[in-house]
C-alpha positions as CSV (number, residue, x, y, z in Angstrom):
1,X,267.8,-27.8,24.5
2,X,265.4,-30.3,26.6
3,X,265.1,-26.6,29.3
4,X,263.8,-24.4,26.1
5,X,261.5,-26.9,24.9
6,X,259.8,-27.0,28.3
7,X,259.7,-23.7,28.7
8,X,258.0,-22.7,25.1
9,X,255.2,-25.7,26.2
10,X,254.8,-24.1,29.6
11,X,254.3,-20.6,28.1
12,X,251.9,-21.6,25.1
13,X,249.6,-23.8,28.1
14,X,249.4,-20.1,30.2
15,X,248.4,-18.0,27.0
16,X,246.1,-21.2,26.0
17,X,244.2,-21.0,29.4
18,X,244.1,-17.2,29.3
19,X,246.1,-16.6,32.4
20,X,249.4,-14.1,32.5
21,X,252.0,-14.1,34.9
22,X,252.1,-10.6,34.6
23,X,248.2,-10.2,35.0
24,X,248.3,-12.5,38.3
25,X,251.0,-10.3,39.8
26,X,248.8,-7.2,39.6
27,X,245.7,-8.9,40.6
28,X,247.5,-10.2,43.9
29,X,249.1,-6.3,44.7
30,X,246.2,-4.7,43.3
31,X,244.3,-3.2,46.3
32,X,240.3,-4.1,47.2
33,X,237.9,-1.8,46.6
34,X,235.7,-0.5,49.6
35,X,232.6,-1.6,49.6
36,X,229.5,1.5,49.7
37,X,228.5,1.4,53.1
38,X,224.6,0.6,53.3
39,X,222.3,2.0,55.9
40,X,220.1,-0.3,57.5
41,X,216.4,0.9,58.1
42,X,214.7,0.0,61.1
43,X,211.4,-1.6,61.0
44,X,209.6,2.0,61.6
45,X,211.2,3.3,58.4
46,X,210.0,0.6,56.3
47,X,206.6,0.6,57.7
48,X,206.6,4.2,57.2
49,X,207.0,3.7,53.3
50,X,203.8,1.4,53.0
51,X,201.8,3.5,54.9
52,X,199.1,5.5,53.8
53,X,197.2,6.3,56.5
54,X,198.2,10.2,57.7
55,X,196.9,8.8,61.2
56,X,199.1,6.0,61.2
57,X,202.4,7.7,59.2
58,X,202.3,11.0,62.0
59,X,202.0,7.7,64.4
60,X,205.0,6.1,63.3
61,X,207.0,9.1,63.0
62,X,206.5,10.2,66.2
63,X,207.7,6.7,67.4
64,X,210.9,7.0,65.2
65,X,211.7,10.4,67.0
66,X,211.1,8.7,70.2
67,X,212.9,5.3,69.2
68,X,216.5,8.0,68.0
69,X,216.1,9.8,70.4
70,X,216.6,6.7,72.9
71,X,219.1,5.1,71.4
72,X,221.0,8.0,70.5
73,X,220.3,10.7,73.0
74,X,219.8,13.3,70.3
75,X,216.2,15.2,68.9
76,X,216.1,14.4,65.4
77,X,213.1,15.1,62.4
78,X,211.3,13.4,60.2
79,X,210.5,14.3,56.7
80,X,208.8,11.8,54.2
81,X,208.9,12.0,50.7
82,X,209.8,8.9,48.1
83,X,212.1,7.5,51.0
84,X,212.3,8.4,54.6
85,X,214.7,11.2,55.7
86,X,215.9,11.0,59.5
87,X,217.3,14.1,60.9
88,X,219.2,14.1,63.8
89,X,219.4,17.5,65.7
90,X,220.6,19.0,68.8
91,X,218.3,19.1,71.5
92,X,217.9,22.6,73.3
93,X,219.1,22.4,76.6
94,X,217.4,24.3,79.4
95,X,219.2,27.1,80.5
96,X,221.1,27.2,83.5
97,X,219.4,29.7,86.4
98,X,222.0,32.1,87.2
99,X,223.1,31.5,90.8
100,X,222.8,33.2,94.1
101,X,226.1,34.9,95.6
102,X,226.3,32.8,98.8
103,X,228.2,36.0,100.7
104,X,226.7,39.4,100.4
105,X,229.2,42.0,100.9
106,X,227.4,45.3,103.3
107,X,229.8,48.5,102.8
108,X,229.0,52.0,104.8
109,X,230.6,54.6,103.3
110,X,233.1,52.2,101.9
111,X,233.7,50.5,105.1
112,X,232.1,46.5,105.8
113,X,229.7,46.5,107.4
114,X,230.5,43.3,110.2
115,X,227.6,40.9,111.4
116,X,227.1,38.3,113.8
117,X,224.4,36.8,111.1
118,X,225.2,37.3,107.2
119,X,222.9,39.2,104.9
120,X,220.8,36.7,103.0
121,X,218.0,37.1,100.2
122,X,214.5,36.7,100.9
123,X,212.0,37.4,97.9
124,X,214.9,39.1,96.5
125,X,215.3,41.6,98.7
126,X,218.2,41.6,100.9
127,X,217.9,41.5,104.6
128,X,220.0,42.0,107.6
129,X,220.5,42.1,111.1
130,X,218.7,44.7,112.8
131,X,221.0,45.8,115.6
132,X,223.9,45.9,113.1
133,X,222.4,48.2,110.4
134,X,220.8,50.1,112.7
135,X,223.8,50.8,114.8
136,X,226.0,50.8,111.7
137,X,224.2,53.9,110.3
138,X,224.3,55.5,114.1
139,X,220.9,54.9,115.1
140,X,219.8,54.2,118.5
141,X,217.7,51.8,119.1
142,X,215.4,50.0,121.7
143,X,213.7,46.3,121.4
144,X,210.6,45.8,122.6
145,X,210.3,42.2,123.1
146,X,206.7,41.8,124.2
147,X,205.3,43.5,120.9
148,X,208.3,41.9,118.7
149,X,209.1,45.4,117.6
150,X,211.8,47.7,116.7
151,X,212.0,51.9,117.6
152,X,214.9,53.6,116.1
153,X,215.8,57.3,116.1
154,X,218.8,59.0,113.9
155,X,218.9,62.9,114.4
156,X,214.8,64.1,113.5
157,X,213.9,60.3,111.9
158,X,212.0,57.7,113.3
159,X,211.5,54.5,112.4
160,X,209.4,51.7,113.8
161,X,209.5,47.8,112.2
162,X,207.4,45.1,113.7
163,X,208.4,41.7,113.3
164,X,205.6,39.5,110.6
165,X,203.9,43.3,110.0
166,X,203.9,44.4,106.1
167,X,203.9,48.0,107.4
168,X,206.5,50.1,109.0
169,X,206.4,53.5,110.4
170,X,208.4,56.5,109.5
171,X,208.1,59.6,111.5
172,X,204.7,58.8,112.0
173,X,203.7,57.8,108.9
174,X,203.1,54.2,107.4
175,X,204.7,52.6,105.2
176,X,204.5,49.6,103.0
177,X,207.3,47.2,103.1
178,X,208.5,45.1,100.4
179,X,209.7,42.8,102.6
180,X,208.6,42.5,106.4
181,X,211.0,41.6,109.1
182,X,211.2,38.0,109.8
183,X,213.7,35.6,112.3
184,X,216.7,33.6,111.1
185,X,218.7,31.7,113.3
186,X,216.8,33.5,116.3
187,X,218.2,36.9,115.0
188,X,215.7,39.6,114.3
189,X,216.4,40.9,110.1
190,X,215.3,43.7,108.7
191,X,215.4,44.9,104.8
192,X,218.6,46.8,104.2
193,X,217.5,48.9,101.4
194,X,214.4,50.0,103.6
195,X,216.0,50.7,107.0
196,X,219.3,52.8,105.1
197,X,216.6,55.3,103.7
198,X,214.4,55.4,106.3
199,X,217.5,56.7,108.0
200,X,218.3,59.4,105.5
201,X,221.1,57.2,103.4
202,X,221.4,55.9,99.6
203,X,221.5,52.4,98.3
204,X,223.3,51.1,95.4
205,X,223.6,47.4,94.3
206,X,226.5,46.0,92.8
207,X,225.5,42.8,91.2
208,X,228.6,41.5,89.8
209,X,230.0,41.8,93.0
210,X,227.3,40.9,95.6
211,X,228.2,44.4,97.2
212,X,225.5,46.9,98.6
213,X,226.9,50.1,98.8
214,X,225.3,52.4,101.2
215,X,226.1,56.0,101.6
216,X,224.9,58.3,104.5
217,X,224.0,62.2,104.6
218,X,225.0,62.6,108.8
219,X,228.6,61.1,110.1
220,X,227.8,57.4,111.3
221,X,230.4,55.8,114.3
């Protein structure tokens, strides 16, 4: 009897105070709500909002684009209007220059061509060893070192190349190179594309490859 009494009291107190059991146990699984994240604006951004000044406002945003663009890495833009809108962007990156083949491949008639110096590009023209293309394409030849010059012969052509001299001669006549002959690694090198039709033959380039392909008219060795 003494045990119900109690328990009436105890339950009249909780509805008295305005506090349920039931109401506490919800409240204590009940999970928090998330708070709205909140942007903070930098000093810039307010400033930006109270200026009036064009001057000063292209000022400031030009120092907020700086001030992202450090922190973050990124370009961004910004736009004013009743607040200020920050942009962030992707910066452009420069494009990569396409790279040089670091082996050019010579074929004759489908055969490589073998040198003692490899084919580089100068100006971008390729160049080679003299006495290999010359030979190669079955040209004689004879150096004369005191004038720094080349005189080939291949059937009824003729071909003379001085070393430093923007002109060569071809069966007597002159003509203009594109690129003169020059010394690399004390070897003497000549432009391919010039000497192989000076000498009757055809020139093709394969890019993707690196590959000149050169093709002659009279049976090389």
């Amino acid at each position: 009897m003494n045990k119900k009494i109690v328990s009436s009291l105890l339950a009249a107190t909780l509805l008295a105070g305005g506090t349920s059991v039931f109401a506490q146990t919800a409240d204590a699984t009940a999970k928090p709500q998330k708070q709205e994240s909140t942007t903070k604006k930098t000093g810039l951004e307010n400033a930006l909002e109270h200026v009036k000044n064009e001057t000063a406002r292209q000022h400031i945003m030009d120092n907020i684009e700086k001030q992202w663009k450090a922190t973050t890495g990124d370009s961004v833009t910004v736009t004013t209007g009743d607040s200020v809108t920050v942009t962030p962007g992707k910066e452009d990156k420069p494009k990569e220059e396409a790279k040089k083949p670091s082996v050019i491949v010579i074929k004759i008639n489908g055969k490589i061509m073998i040198t003692n110096q490899k084919p580089i590009i100068i100006n971008n023209r390729t160049v080679v060893p003299l006495r290999s293309i010359f030979e190669s394409l079955g040209a004689e030849i004879k150096w004369d070192a005191k004038k720094q010059t080349v005189y080939a012969t291949k059937g009824n052509r003729k071909v003379m190349i001085k070393i430093g001299d923007q002109n060569a001669v071809v069966n007597g006549k002159k003509v203009k190179l594109n690129q003169k002959a020059t010394i690399v690694n004390n070897r003497t090198m000549v432009p391919l594309r010039f000497v192989s039709e000076a000498l009757g033959a055809s020139v093709e380039w394969d890019a993707k490859n690196a590959t000149v392909h050169i093709k002659t008219t009279i049976k090389t060795n």
